[in-house]
C-alpha positions in Angstrom: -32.5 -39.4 -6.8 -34.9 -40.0 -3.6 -34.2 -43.3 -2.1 -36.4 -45.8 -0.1 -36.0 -46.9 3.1 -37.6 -49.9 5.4 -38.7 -50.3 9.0 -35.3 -52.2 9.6 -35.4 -52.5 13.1 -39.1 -53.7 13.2 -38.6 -56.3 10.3 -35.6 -57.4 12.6 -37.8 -58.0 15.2 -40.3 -59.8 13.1 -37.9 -62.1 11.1 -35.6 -64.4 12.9 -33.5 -64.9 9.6 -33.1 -65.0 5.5 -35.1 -68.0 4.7 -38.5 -66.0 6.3 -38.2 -62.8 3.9 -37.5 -65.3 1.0 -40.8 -67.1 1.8 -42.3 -64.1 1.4 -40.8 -63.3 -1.5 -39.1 -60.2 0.2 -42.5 -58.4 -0.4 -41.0 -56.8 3.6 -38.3 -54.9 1.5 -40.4 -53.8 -1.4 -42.5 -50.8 -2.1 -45.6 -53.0 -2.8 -48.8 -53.5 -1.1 -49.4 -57.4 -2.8 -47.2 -59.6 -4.8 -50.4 -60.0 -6.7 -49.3 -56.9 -8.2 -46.7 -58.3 -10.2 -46.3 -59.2 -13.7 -47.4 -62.9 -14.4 -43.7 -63.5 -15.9 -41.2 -65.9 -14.2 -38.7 -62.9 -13.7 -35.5 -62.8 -11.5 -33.9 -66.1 -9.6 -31.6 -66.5 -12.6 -28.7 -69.0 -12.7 -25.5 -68.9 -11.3 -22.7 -70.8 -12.8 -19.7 -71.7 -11.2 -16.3 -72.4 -13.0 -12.5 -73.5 -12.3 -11.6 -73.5 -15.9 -11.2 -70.9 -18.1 -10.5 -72.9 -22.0 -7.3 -74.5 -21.4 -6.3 -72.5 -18.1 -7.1 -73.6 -14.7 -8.0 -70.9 -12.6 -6.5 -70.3 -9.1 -10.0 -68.7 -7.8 -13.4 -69.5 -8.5 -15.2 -67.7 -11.2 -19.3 -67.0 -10.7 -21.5 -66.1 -13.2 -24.7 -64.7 -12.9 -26.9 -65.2 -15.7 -29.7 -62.5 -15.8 -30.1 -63.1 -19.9 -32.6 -65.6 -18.8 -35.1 -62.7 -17.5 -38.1 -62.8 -20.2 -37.1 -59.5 -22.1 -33.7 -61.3 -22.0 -32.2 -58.2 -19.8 -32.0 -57.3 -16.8 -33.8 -54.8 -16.8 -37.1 -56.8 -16.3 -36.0 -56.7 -12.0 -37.0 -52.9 -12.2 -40.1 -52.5 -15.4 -41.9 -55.5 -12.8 -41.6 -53.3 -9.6 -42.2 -50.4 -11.4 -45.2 -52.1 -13.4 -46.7 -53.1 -10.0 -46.3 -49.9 -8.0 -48.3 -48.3 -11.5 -51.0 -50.5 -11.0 -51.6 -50.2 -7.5 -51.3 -46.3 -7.8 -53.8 -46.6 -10.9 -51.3 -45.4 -13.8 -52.6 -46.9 -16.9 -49.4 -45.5 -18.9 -46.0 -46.2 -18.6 -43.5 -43.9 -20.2 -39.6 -44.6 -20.4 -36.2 -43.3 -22.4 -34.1 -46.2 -23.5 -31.2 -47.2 -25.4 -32.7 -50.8 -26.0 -32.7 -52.8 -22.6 -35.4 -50.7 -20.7 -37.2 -50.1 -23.4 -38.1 -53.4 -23.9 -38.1 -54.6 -20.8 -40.8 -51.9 -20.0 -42.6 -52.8 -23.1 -42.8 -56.8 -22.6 -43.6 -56.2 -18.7 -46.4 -53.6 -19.8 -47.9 -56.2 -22.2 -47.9 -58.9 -19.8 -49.9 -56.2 -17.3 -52.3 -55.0 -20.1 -50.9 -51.1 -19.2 -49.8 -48.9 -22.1 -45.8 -48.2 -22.6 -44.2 -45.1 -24.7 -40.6 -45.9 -25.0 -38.4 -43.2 -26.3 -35.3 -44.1 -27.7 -32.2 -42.6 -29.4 -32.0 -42.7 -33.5 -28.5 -45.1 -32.7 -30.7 -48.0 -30.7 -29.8 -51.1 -31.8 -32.4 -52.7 -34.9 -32.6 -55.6 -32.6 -34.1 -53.8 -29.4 -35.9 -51.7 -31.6 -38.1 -55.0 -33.0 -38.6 -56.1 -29.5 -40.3 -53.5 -28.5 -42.6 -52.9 -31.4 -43.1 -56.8 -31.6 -45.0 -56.1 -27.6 -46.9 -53.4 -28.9 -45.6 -50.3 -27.3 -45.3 -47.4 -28.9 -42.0 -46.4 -30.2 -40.7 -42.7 -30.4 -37.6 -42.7 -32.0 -35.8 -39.2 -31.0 -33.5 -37.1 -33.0 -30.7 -37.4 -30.7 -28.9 -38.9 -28.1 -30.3 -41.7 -25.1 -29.4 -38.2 -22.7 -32.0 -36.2 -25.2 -34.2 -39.1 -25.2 -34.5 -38.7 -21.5 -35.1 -35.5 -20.5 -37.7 -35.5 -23.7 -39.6 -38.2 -21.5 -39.8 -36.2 -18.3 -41.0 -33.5 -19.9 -43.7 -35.3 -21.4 -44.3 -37.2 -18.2 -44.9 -33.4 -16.8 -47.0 -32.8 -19.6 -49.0 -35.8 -20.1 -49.0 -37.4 -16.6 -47.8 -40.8 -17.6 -45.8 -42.9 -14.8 -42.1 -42.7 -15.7 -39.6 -46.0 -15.2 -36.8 -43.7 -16.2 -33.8 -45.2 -14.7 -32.2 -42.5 -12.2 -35.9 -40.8 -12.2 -38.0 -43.6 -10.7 -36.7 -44.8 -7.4 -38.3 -47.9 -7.7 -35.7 -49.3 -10.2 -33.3 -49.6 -7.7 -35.9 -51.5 -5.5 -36.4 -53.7 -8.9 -32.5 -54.2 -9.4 -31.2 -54.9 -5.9 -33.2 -58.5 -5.9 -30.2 -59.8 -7.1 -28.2 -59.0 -4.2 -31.0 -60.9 -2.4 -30.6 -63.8 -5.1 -26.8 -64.2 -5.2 -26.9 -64.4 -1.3 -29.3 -67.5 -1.7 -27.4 -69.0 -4.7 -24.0 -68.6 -2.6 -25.8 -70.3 0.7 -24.3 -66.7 2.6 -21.0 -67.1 1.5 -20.9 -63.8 -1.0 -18.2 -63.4 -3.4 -14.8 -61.4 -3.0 -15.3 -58.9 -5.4 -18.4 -58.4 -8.1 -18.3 -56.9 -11.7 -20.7 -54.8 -13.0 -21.2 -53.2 -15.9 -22.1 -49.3 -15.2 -23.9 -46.8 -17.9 -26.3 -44.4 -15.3 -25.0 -46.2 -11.9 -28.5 -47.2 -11.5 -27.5 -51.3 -11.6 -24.5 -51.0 -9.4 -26.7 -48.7 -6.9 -29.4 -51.3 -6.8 -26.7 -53.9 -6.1 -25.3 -52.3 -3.5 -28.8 -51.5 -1.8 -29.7 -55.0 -1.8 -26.8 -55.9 0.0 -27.5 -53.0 2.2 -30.7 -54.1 3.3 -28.8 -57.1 4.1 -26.2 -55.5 6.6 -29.2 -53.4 7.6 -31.0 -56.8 9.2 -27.5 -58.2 10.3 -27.5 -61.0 8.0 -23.9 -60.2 6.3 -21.2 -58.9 8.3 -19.6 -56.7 5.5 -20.0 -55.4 1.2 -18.4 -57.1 -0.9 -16.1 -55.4 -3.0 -18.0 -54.2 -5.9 -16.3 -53.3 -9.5 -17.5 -50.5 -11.9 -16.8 -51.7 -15.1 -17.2 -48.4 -17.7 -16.0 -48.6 -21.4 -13.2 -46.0 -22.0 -15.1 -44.5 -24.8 -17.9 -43.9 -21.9 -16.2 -43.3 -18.5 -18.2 -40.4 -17.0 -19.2 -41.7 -13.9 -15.5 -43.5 -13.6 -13.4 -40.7 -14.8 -15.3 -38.3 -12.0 -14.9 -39.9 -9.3 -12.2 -38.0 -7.3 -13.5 -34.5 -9.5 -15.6 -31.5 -7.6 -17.0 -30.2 -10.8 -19.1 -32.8 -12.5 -17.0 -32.9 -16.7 -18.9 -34.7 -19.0 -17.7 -36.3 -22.2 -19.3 -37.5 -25.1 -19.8 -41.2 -25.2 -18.7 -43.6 -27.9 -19.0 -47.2 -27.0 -19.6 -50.1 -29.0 -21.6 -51.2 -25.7 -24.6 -49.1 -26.2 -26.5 -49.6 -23.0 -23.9 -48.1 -21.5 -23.4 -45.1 -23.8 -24.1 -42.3 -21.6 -22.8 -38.9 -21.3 -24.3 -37.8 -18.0 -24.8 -40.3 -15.2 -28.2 -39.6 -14.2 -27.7 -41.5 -10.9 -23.9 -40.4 -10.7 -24.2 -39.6 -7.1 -25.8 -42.2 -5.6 -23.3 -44.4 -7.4 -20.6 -42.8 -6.2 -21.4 -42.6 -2.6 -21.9 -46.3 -2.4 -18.5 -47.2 -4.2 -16.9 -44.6 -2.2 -19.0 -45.4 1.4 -17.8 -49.2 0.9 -14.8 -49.1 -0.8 -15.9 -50.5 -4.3 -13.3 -49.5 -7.3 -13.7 -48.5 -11.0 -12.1 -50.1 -14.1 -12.2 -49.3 -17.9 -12.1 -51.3 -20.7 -11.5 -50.6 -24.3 -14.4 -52.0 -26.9 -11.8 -54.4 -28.5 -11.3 -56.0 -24.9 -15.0 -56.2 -24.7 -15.8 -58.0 -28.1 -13.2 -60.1 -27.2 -14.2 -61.0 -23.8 -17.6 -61.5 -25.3 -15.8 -64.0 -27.8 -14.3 -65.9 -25.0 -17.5 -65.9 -22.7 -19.2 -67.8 -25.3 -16.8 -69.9 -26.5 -15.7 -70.9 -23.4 -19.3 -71.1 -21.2 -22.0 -71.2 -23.8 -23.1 -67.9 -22.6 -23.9 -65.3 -24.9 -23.9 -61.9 -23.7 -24.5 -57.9 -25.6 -21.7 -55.9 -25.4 -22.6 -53.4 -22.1 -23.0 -57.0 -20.5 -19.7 -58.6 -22.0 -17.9 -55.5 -20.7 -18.8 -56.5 -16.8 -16.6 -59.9 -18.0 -13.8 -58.0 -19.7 -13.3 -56.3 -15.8 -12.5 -59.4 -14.4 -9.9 -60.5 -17.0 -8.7 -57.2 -17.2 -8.4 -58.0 -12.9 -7.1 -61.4 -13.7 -4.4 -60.4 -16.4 -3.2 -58.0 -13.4 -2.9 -60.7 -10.8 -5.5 -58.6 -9.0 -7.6 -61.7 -8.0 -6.7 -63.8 -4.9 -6.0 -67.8 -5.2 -9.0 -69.5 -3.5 -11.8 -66.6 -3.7 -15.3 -66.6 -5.4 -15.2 -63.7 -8.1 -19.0 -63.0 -9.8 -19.0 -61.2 -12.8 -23.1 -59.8 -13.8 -24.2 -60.4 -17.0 -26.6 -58.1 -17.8 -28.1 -59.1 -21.3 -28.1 -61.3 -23.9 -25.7 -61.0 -27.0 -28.8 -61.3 -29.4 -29.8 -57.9 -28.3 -27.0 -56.5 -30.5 -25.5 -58.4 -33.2 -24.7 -56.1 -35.7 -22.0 -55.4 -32.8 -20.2 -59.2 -33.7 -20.2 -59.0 -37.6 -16.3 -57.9 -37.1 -15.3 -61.0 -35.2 -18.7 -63.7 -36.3 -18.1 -63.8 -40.1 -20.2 -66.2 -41.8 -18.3 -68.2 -44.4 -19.5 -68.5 -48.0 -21.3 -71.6 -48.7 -19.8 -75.0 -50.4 -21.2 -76.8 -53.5 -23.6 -80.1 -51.5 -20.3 -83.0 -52.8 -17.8 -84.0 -50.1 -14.8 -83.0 -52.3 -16.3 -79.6 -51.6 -16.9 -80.1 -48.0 -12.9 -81.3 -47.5 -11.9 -78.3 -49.6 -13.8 -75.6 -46.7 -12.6 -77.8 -43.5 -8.7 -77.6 -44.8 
């Protein structure tokens, strides 16, 4: 995928620090000609929690969270469909076409609508219901495609080709990665400098992690960190492609079965540039089985209030995976990014969030069900 690059020397000419780029609202390290560009929507500079405890258990390290749920399509996804969304209307595309298991799709969709452009969002025939309403409820149109979200792509591309509609396709679109590193930019505000030890991420195309580590390249490009953190691919077993290739010469892909549908993905369309940045800076990759995702989705929520889909959940099922395996030093910062919200996907809790049958309106009754 082609990559963007910045006048780094020049901008660290022109900036004496942080604080200046953020004033600007890093429009310096976007491909944008005006912030006026962007969607109207109060995306990005979502919270970051900090906890000691973990239900009963006090933790030895500090655990981060970064909340991106709180991003207006509730994914996010919403960094890269606004950069994308901007650069289309400066460039004078009118229609915005994207393949999608859920998140991008509807992240395009509600962007699109806040912009008054058209979006076409193709999606597999196993997108979740959920995702699905979303983006009808915005008014894009829906294409649902007899196959697979890898199908559902290249079905887009060739339409793009055909129809000349501007394509947000993760792994197509560079701009996506200029979208999804602002968070790099964010957690080094949120931290006050002081980045974490290691970050989880959950990975599908490599297209999140990528943008993560870009962000905090641009960063050690101006000289305002010293050094990467040490960034965690988090794949599900039933989906490790990128993973599971790492060390290979020849490229095998495996079919992908994965509760956590938004990262169900066969071929890693940005497999390389993922795997040159974990391998450039020394990141590492971790599966996880989708029972230790519902159930680190369980605990997430039970134990922070914070309810995330399964791809996201899977990020958090990293870490205690990491923490299980005394992998995590005493007295560091450890983020885990959530990527979506749990109401995305809930067909994906009915075997874990069973709703009781109801009780007869007497207090006899009431006793009874609380026994």
């Amino acid at each position: 995928m082609l990559r963007v690059f910045y006048d780094y020397e020049g901008l660290k000419k022109q900036f004496t620090g942080f604080k200046q780029l953020s004033d600007r609202q890093f429009i310096d390290l976007l491909p944008l000609q005006s912030l006026n560009s962007l969607p109207p929507l109060k995306i990005g500079n979502t919270p970051l929690y900090a906890y000691k405890r973990w239900g009963e258990t006090q933790l030895p390290f500090r655990l981060l969270l970064k909340d991106d749920s709180q991003n207006p399509t509730f994914s996010f996804k919403d960094r890269a469909s606004a950069v994308v969304s901007a650069f289309a209307r400066e460039q004078g595309f009118d229609t915005l076409v994207a393949a999608s298991t859920g998140n991008a799709g509807s992240s395009l969709a509600g962007i699109c609508a806040s912009q008054g452009q058209k979006a076409i969002i193709m999606v597999p025939k196993s997108a979740p219901v959920a995702k699905l309403t979303q983006i009808i409820m915005y008014g894009a149109t829906i294409v649902p495609v007899n196959g697979n979200y890898d199908q559902a792509f290249d079905l887009s591309v060739a339409a793009t080709k055909s129809f000349g509609w501007y394509n947000r396709n993760t792994a197509f679109n560079p701009l996506t990665i200029e979208g999804k590193k602002t968070v790099a930019f964010e957690i080094f505000y949120q931290t006050q400098g002081i980045l974490p030890e290691r970050i989880f991420v959950s990975v599908g195309d490599g297209v999140i992690i990528s943008g993560l580590y870009k962000g905090f390249e641009d960063l050690l490009k101006l000289n305002l960190i010293e050094k990467m953190p040490t960034i965690i691919a988090v794949q599900a077993q039933g989906s490790d492609n990128l993973a599971r290739n790492m060390q290979n010469t020849v490229f095998q892909a495996n079919p992908s079965t994965t509760i956590a549908d938004s990262i169900s993905v066969d071929i890693p369309r940005n497999f390389f540039m993922a795997k040159d940045f974990i391998t450039n800076y020394q990141g590492e990759t971790v599966t996880v089985s989708d029972l230790q995702i519902v159930e680190a989705a369980a605990a997430l929520a039970r134990n922070t209030g914070l309810f995330a889909e399964p791809a996201a959940a899977a990020a958090m099922a990293g870490l205690l995976q990491y923490m299980q395996q005394n992998r995590l030093e005493a007295d560091t910062d450890n983020l885990v990014l959530l990527t979506g919200s749990g109401l995305k996907d809930l067909k994906a809790f009915t075997a874990i969030a069973k709703i009781p049958e109801p009780v007869n309106p007497d207090l006899d009754s009431l006793k009874a069900f609380l026994k």
